[in-house]
TORLUM-394786 format. One line per 3 residues: number of its first residue (from 0); their letters; for each residue x, y, z of N, C-alpha, C. Coordinates in nm, 4 decimals, m for minus. Layout:
REM residues N
NUM	A	X/Y/Z/X/Y/Z/X/Y/Z; ...
REM end
This chain:
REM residues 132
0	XXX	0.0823/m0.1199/0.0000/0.0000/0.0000/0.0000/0.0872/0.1270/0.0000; 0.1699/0.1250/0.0715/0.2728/0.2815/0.1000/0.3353/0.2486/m0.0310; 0.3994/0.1644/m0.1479/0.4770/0.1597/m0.2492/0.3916/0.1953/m0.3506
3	XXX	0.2412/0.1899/m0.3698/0.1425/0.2449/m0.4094/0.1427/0.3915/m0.4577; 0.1457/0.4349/m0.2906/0.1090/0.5810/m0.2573/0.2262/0.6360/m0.2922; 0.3618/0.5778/m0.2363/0.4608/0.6349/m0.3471/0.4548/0.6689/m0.4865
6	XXX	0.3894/0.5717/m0.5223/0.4080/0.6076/m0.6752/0.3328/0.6686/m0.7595; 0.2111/0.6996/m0.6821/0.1162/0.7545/m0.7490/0.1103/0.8709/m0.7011; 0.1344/0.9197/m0.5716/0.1881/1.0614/m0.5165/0.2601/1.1585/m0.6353
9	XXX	0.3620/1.1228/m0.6568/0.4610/1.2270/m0.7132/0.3356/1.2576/m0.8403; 0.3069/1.1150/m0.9428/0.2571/1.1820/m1.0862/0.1141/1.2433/m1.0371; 0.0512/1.2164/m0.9188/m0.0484/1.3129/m0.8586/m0.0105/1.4640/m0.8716
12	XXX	0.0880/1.4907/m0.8274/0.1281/1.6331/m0.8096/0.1829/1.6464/m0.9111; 0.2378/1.5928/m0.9869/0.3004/1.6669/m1.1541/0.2047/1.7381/m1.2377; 0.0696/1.6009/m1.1857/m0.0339/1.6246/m1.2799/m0.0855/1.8377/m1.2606
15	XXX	m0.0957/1.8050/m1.1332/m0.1228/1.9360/m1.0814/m0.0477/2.0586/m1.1610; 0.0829/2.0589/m1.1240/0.1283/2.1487/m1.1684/0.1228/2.1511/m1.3133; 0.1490/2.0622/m1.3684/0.1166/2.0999/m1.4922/0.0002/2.1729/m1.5184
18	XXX	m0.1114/2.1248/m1.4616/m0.2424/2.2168/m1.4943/m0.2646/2.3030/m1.4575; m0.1952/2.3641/m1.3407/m0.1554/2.5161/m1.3335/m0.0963/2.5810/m1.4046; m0.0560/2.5171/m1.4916/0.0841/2.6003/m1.5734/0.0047/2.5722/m1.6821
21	XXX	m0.0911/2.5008/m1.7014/m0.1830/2.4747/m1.8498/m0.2837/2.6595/m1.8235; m0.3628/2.6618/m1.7337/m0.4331/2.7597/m1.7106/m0.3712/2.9194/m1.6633; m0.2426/2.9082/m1.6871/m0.1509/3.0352/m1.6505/m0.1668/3.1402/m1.7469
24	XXX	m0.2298/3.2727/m1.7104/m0.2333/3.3864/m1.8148/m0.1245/3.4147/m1.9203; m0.1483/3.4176/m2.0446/m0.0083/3.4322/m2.1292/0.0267/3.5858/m2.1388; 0.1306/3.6534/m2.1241/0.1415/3.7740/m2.1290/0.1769/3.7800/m2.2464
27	XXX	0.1675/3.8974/m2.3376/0.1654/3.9457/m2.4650/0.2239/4.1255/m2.4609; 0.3066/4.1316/m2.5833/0.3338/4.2617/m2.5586/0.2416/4.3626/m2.6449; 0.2532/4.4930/m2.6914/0.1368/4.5317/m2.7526/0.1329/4.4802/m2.8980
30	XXX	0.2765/4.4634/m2.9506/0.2507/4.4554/m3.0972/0.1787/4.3045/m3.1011; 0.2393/4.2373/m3.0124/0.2111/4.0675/m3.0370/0.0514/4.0933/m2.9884; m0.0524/4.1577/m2.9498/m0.1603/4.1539/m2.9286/m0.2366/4.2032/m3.0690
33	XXX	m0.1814/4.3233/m3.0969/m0.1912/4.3860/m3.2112/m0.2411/4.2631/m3.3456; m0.1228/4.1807/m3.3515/m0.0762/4.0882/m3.4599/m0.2420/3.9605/m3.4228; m0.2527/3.9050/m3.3134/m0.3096/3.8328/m3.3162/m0.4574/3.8774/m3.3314
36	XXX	m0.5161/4.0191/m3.2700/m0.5738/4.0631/m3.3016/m0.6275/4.0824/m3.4526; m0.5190/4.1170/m3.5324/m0.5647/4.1197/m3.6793/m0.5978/3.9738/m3.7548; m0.4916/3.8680/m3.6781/m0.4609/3.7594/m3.7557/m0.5983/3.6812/m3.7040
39	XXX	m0.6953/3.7208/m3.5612/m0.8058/3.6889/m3.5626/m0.9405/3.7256/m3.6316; m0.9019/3.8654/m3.6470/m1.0418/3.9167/m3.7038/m1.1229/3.8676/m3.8410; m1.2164/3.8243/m3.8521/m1.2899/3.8193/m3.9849/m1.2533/3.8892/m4.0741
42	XXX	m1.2950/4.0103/m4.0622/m1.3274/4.1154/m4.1536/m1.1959/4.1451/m4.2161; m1.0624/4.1229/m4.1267/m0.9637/4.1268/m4.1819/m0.8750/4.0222/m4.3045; m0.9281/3.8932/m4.2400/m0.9318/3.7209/m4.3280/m1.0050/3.7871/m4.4458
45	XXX	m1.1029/3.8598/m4.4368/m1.2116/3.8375/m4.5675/m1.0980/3.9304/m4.6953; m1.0683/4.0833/m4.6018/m0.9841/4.1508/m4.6949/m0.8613/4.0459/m4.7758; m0.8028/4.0174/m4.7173/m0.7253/3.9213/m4.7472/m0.7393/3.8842/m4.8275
48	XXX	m0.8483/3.7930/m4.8113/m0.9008/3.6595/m4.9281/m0.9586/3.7580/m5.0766; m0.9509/3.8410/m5.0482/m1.0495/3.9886/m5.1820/m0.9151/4.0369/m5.2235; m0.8063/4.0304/m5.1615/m0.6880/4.1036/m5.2326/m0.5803/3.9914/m5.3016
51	XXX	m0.6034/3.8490/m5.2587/m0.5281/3.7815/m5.3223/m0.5780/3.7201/m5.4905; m0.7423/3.7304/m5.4410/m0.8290/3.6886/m5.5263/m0.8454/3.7886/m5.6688; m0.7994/3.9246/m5.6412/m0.8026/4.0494/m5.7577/m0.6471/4.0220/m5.7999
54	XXX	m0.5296/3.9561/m5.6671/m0.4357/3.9587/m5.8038/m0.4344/3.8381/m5.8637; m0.5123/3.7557/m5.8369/m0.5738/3.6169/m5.9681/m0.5987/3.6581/m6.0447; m0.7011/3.7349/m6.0300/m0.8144/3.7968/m6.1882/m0.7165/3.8764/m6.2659
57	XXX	m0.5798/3.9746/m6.1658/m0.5052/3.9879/m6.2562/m0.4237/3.9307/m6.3278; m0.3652/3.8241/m6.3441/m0.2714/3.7358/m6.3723/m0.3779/3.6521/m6.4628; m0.5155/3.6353/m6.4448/m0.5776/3.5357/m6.5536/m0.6322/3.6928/m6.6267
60	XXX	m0.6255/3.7475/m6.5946/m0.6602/3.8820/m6.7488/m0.5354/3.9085/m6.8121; m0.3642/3.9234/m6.7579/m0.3164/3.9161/m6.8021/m0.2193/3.8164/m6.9137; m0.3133/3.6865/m6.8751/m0.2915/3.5786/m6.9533/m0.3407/3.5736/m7.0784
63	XXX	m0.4464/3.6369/m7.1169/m0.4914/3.6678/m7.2911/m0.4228/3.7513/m7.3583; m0.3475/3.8287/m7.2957/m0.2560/3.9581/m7.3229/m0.1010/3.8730/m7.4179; m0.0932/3.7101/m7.3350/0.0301/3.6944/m7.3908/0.0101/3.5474/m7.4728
66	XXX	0.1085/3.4963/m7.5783/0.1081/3.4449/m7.7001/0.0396/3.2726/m7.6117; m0.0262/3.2200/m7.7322/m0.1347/3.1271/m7.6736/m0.0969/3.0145/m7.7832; m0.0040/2.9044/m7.7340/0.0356/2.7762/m7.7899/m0.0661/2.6895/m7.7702
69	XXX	m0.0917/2.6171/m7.9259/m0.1968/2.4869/m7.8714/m0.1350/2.3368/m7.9845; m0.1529/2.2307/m7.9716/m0.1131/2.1125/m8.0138/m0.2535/2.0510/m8.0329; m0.2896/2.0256/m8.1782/m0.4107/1.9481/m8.2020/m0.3788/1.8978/m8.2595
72	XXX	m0.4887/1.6976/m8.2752/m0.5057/1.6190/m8.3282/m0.6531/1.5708/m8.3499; m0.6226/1.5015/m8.5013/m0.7811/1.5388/m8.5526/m0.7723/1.3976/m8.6255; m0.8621/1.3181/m8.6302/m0.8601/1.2094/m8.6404/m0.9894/1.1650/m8.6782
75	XXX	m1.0469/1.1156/m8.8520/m1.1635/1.0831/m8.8739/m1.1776/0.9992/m8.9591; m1.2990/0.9633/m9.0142/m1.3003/0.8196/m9.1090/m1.4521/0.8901/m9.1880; m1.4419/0.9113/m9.2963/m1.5383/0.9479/m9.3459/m1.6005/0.8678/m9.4864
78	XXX	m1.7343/0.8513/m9.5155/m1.8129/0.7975/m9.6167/m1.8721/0.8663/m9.6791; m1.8820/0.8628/m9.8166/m1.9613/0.9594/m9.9290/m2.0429/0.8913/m9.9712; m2.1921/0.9426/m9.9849/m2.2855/0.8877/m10.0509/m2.2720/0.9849/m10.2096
81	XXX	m2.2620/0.8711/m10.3104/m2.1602/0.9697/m10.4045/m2.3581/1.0071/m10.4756; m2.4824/0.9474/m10.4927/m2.5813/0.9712/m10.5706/m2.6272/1.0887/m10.4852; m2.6169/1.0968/m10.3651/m2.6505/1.2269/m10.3102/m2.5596/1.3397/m10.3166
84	XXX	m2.4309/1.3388/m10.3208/m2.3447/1.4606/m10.3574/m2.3334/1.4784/m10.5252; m2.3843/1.4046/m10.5980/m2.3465/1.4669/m10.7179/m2.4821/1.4714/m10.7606; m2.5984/1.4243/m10.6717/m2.7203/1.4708/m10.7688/m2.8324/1.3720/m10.8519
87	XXX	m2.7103/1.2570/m10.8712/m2.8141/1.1470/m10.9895/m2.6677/1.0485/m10.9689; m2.7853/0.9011/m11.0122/m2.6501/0.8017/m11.0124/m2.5989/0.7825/m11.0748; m2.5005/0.7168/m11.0607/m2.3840/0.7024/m11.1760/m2.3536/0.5360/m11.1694
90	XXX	m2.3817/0.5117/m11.3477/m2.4026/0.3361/m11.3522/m2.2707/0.2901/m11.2952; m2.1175/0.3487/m11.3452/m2.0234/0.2604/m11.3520/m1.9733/0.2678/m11.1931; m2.0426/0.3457/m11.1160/m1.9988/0.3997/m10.9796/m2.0736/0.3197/m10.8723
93	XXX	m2.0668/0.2973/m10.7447/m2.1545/0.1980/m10.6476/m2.2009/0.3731/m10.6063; m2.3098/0.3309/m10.4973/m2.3666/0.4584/m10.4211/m2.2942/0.5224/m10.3331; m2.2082/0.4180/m10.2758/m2.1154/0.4867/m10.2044/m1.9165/0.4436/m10.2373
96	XXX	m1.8882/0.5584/m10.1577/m1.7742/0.5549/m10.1174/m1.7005/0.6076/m10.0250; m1.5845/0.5021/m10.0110/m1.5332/0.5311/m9.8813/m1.5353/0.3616/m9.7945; m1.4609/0.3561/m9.6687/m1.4086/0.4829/m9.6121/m1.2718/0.5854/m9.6127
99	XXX	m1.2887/0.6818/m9.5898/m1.1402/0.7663/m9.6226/m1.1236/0.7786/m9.5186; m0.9748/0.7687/m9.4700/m0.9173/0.7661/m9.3420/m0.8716/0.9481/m9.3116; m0.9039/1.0424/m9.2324/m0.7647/1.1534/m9.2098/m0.7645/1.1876/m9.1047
102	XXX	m0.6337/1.2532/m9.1309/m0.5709/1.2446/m8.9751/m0.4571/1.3703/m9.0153; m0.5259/1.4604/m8.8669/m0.3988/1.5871/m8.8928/m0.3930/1.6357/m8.7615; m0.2696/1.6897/m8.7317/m0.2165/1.6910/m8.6164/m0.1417/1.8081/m8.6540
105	XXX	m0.0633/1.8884/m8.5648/0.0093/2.0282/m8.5802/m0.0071/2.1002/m8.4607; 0.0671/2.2505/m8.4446/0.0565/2.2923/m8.3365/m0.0142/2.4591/m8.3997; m0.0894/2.5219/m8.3127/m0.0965/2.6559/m8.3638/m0.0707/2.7636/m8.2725
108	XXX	m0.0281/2.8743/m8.3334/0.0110/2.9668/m8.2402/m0.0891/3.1163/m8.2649; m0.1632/3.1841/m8.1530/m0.1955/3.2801/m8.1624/m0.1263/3.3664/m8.0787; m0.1308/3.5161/m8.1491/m0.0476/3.6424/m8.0070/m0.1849/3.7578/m8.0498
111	XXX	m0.2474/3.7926/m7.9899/m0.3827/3.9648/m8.0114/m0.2427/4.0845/m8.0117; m0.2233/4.1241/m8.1533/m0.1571/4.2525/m8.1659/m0.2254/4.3764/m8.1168; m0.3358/4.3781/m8.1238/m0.4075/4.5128/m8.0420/m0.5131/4.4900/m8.0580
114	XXX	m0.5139/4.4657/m7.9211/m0.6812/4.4287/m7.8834/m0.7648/4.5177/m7.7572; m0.7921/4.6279/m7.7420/m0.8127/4.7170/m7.6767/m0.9111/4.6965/m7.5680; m1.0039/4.5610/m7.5927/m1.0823/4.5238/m7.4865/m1.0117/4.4452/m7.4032
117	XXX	m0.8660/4.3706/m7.4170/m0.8193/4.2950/m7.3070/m0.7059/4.3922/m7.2894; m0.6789/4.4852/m7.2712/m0.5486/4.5729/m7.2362/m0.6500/4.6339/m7.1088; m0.7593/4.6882/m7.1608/m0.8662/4.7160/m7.0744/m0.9234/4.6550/m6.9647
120	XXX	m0.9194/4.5577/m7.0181/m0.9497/4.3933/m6.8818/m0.8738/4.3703/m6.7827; m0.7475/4.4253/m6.8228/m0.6217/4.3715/m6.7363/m0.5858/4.4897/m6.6780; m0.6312/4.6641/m6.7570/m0.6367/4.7341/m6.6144/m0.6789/4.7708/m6.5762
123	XXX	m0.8192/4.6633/m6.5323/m0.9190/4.7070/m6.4764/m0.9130/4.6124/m6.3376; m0.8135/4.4907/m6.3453/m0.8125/4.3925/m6.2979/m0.6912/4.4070/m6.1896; m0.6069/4.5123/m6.2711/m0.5438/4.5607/m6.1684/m0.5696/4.6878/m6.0568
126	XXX	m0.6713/4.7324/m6.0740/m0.7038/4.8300/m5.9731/m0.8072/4.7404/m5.8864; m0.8285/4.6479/m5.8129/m0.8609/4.6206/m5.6841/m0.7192/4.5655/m5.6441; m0.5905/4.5748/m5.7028/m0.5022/4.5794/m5.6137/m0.3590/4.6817/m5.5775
129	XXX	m0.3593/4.7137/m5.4408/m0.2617/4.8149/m5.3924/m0.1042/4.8216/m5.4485; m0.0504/4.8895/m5.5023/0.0763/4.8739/m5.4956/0.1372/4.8199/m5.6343; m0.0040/4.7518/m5.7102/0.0287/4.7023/m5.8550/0.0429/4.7959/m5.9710
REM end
């Protein structure tokens, strides 16, 4: 019983203090109140989230502004009904033909040399943000 109470004594009282020291006022200086203060507020999160979000819109308005690479492939199989494209049948000819295989692939490049509605877009996109 006393080798017990030994041993459960001490982490009895650790427990304690620790939970005094869990519930101990944290002191803060003004700026560090300041800081958490802002870094709590809503209204301040929301600004935030509205100023990172306008320099998106700027960066995707300024993305039409610059040269626009694309890689296509085109791939089809086509049949001619030859008495309907030419009109009337033709003895030495069947009704149809085909199939024709094509296939085209390539890359294309566009750049807008002056385009006055997206120069416009982009600085319009930059005024909801400071400093841009």
């Amino acid at each position: 019983m006393k080798v017990t109470i030994l041993l459960i004594l001490p982490l009895h009282l650790a427990c304690g203090v620790v939970h005094v020291q869990a519930n101990a006022p944290r002191r803060l200086t003004l700026s560090e109140s300041v800081q958490l203060a802002l870094k709590q507020n809503p209204q301040a999160q929301i600004a935030n989230l509205d100023l990172a979000q306008s320099k998106q819109d700027r960066v995707i308005s300024r993305s039409a502004l610059l040269p626009q690479a694309q890689l296509e492939v085109f791939d089809r199989a086509q049949r001619l009904n030859l008495e309907a494209f030419i009109g009337r049948k033709l003895p030495a000819f069947s009704q149809h033909a085909g199939p024709f295989q094509l296939f085209q692939a390539g890359p294309t490049f566009a750049m807008p040399v002056l385009d006055l509605t997206l120069w416009r877009r982009y600085q319009g996109a930059g005024q909801g943000t400071l400093g841009d």
